[in-house]
N, C-alpha and C positions, 0 to 999 in steps of 0.2 A: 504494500500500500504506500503510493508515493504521498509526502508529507509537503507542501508548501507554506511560503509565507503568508501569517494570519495575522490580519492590525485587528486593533480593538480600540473602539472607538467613546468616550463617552457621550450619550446624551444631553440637550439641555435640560433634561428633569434632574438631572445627576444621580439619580437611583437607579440608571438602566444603562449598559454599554451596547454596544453593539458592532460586527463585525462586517466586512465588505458582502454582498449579496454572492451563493452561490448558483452558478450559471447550472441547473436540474438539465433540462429539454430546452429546444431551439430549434423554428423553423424559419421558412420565410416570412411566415404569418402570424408567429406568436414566440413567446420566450416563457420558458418559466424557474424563477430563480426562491433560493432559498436564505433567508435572510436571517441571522442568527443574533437573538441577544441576551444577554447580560443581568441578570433582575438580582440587586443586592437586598435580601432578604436578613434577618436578624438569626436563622437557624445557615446562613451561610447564602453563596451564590449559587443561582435557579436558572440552569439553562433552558432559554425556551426561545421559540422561532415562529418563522411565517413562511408559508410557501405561497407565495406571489405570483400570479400570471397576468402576461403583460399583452395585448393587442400591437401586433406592428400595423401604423400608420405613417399614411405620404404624408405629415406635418411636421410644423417645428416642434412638436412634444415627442415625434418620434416611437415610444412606447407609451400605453392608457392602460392602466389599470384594469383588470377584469375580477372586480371583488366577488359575486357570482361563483367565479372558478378559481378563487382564493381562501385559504385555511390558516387560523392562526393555533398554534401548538403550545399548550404549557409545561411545567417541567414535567410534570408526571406522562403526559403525551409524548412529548421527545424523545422520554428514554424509553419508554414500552414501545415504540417506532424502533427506535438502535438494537434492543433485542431482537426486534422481529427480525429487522435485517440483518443481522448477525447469526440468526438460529438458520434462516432457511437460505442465509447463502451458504452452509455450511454444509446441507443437505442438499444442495439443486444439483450436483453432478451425483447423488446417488438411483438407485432405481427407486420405484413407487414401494412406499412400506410405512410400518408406523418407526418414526424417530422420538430417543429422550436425549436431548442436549444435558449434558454434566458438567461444568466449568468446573476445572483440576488448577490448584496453585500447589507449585514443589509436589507434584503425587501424592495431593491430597484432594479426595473429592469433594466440592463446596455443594452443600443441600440443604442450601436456606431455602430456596424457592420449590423444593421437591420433599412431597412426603418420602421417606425409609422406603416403605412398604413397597411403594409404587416404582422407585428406583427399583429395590430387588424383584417384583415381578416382572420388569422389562431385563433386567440382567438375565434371569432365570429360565427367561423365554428361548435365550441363547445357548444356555448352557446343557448342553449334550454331550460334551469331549467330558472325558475323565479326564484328562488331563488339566485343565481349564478350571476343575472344581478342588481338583487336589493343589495348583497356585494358588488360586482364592483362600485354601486356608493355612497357607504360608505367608501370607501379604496381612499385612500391617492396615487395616482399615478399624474405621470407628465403630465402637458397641456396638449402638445402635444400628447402625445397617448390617453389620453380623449379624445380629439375631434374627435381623429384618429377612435375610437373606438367606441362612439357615432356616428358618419359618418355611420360606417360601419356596426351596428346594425339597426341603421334605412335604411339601404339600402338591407339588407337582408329580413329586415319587409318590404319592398317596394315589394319586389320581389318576395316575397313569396303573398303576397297580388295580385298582378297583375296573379301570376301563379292559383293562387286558382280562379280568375274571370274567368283566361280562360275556365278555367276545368266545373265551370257553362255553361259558354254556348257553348261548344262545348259535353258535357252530355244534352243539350240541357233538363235543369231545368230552369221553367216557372213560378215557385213562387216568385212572388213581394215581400213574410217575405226575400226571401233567400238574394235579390240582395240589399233591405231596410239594412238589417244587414250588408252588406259587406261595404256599403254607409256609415253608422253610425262611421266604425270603421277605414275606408278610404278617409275623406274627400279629404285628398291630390290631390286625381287622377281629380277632377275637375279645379284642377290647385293650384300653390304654394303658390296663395294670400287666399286657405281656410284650413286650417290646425285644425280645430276646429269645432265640429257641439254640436248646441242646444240639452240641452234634454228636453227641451219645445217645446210641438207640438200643442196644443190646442189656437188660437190667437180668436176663439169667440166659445159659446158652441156650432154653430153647422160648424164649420170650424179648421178642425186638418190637416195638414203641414204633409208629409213625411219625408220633413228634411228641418232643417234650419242651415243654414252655415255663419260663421262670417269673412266676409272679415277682414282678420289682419292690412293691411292697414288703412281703418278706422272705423273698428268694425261694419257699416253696416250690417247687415242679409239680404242673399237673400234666396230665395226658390226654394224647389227642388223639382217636381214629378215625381214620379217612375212609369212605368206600366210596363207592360209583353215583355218580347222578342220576343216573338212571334205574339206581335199583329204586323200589317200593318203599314207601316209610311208613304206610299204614295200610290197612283193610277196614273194611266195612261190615261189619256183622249184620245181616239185613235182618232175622230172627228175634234177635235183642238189642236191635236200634244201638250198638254203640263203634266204636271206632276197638281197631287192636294195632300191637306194633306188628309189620310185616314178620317173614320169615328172616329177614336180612339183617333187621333191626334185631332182633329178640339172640341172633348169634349174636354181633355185633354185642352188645350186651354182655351175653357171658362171656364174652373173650374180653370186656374194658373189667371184667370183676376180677376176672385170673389178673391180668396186669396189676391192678389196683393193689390186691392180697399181694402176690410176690414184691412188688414193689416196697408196699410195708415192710414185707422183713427182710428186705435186702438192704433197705437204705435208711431206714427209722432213725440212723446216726452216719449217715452219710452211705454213699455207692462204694463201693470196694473199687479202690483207686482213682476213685473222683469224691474225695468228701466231703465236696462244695454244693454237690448234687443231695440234697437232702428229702425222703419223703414226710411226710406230716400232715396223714388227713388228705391225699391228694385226690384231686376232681377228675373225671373224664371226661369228654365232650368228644361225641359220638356222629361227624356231619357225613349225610347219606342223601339222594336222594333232590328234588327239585318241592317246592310249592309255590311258583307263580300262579299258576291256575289253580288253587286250593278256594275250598270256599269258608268263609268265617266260623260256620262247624268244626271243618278241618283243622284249623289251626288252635281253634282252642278245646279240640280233642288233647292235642299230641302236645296242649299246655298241662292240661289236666296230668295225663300221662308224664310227663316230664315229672310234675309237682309229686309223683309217686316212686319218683324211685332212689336212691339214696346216693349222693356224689356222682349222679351220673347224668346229663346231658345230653339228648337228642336234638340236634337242626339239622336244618337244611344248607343245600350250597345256597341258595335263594337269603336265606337267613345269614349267610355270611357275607354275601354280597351287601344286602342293606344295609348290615351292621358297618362295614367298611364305607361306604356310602355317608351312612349318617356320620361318623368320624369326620371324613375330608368336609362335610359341611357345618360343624360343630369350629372346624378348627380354620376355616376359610372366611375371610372378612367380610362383611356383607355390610348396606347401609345402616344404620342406625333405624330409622322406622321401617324396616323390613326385616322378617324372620326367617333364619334357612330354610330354602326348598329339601323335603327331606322325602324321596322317594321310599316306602317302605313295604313290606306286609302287613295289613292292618293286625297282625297279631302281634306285631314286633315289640310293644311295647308287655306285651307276656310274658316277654324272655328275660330269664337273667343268667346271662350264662360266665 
C-alpha cells in the first residue's frame, strides 16, 4: 500500500481539521472525492469524512455539488466502513464460502469483536487432519478459547459418532464387530458417568465381556452385551394380553448373570493382574434389537420388564441412538429462548440405564 503526503488543515471553527479531498471515481461527467476530517472531541480525536460528488460543468465553477448523491460519515461510520474494506478485501481472491477474519498481534489471537465459541466452531469446521489437532494442543492459546475449542471438537466427534450409528441401522447392518467397535470408541452414549471403556475382556478363561465401562464416579466397571439388531426383544402373548422377553433376550440374560456372579469373585478386590479393574455390585446392560416402530405399549412393557429384574438392563440400539442424541443436544449451545430439539422414543424418559 503506497503511503503519500497528507497536510492537515485547520478549520475556522478551530475544533475541526481537515485534510486535502481524496480523488474516489472520475469521469468526464462527474468526480467523486472523499474528504477527511478532524473533530477534537474531549474523549480524544474523531475521524470522520464526507464522500462528495461533484457534476462537471462548461462554467466558471467548473465542479457543482450533487448533495442528493453525497454522504456524510461519523466516527463510528468510518471505521465500521475501514473494517468492511479491510475484511472482504482480504477475502475477494478467495472462492465463494463462509469466512471468520481473526486479527493476530505477535501470535496472539485478538477476540474482542468475536464470541470463543463461535471462533472455535469455525476452527472446528476445519479441522479433520490429526495432525492439525495434535499442534492445537501444543500451541500456546488462551483458556478460554481452549475450552471453547475443546467443547466444540468433542461435540462434532459426538455428532459425527451419533450420525454414523444412524446410518448402521437404518442400512440396516446386523454385525455385532460393527456396533462392538462403535461401543468401544463411544462409551459416552451410555450416559456421561462412562466416558472410558476397558481393553480387558477376558474376567475367567472361559468368560470374555463385550465391553466393560468404568463409571468415573467411582471407577466401578459394569458390563455390557451387544447382540444383533435385528434379533427380537419381545413377544406378545395374545392368551394373557401381556408382553414377554424374546428367546434372544431371556439367553442374553443368563449369560449377563454368569458374567455378573464370576465377575464378583474374580475381582471383588480387584482382577488378577489388573487391580485397578474393580467389581462392586456391577450392572449389565443388555442392547439387542431395534424399537423405532414400537408402539407406546411396547415400550412401557419392556419398562415394566426392565423394573423387574435385578442389575440388569434391557434396550435397544434405537435406545442408544437417542440416548447419544439427547447428549450432543444437552451439550450443544442453543438460543436462550429456545429449548433442545430432542428426537426420542417416547419411552425414553422410562429409562434409567
Amino acid at each position: 500500500m503506497s503511503v503519500g503526503p497528507i497536510g492537515k488543515k485547520q478549520a475556522r471553527s478551530g475544533n475541526v481539521s481537515y485534510s486535502d479531498p481524496v480523488t474516489l471515481h472520475e469521469t468526464s461527467k462527474s468526480r467523486i472525492d472523499f474528504v477527511p476530517f478532524y473533530i477534537n472531541k474531549s474523549s480524544g480525536v474523531e475521524l470522520a469524512g464526507k464522500i462528495q460528488t461533484y457534476r462537471k460543468e462548461q462554467s466558471p465553477f467548473g465542479l457543482l455539488p450533487v448533495e442528493e448523491k453525497s454522504l456524510s460519515l461519523q466516527g463510528n461510520a468510518i471505521l465500521k466502513l475501514f473494517d468492511a474494506l479491510k475484511s472482504h478485501i482480504a477475502v475477494k481472491d478467495e472462492n465463494d464460502g463462509d469466512f471468520l477474519l481473526i486479527k493476530v498481534n505477535d501470535g496472539t489471537a485478538q477476540l474482542a469483536e468475536h464470541d470463543p465459541q463461535s471462533v472455535a466452531n469455525a476452527l472446528t469446521s476445519v479441522l479433520s487432519q490429526d495432525e492439525i489437532i495434535a499442534h492445537l494442543q501444543n500451541t500456546d492459546i488462551t483458556d478460554e478459547l481452549a475450552n471453547a475449542l475443546k467443547g466444540s471438537i468433542r461435540l462434532k466427534d459426538m455428532k459425527a459418532a451419533v450420525n454414523r450409528l444412524r446410518n448402521h441401522l437404518n442400512n440396516q447392518e446386523n454385525d455385532e464387530k460393527i456396533y462392538q467397535k462403535w461401543c468401544e470408541e463411544y462409551p459416552w452414549a451410555f450416559g456421561n458417568a462412562y466416558v472410558v471403556n476397558d481393553d480387558i475382556r477376558a474376567i475367567s478363561p472361559h468368560d470374555h465381556l463385550d465391553l466393560m465401562l468404568s463409571n468415573v464416579i467411582a471407577g466401578f466397571r459394569d458390563v455390557i452385551e451387544l447382540k444383533r439388531p435385528n434379533m427380537e426383544v419381545m413377544n406378545y402373548d395374545s392368551s394373557h394380553r401381556n408382553f414377554y422377553f424374546s428367546s434372544e433376550v431371556s439367553k442374553a440374560i443368563g449369560q449377563c448373570h454368569r458374567y455378573l456372579d464370576t465377575f464378583n469373585e474374580v475381582a471383588v478386590k480387584g482382577l488378577q493382574d489388573h487391580p485397578e479393574v474393580v467389581a462392586y455390585h456391577p450392572r449389565a446392560i443388555i442392547v439387542i434389537g431395534r424399537s423405532h416402530n414400537w408402539s407406546p405399549e411396547k415400550h412401557r412393557a419392556l419398562h415394566g420388564l426392565n423394573s423387574r429384574l435385578t442389575n440388569i438392563s434391557v434396550m435397544t440400539y434405537d435406545h442408544l441412538l437417542n440416548q447419544g442424541e439427547r447428549l450432543v443436544n444437552l451439550l450443544e449451545p442453543a438460543p436462550e429462548d429456545l429449548k433442545p430439539a430432542i428426537n426420542q422414543d417416547s419411552s425414553w424418559n422410562d429409562f434409567e440405564f
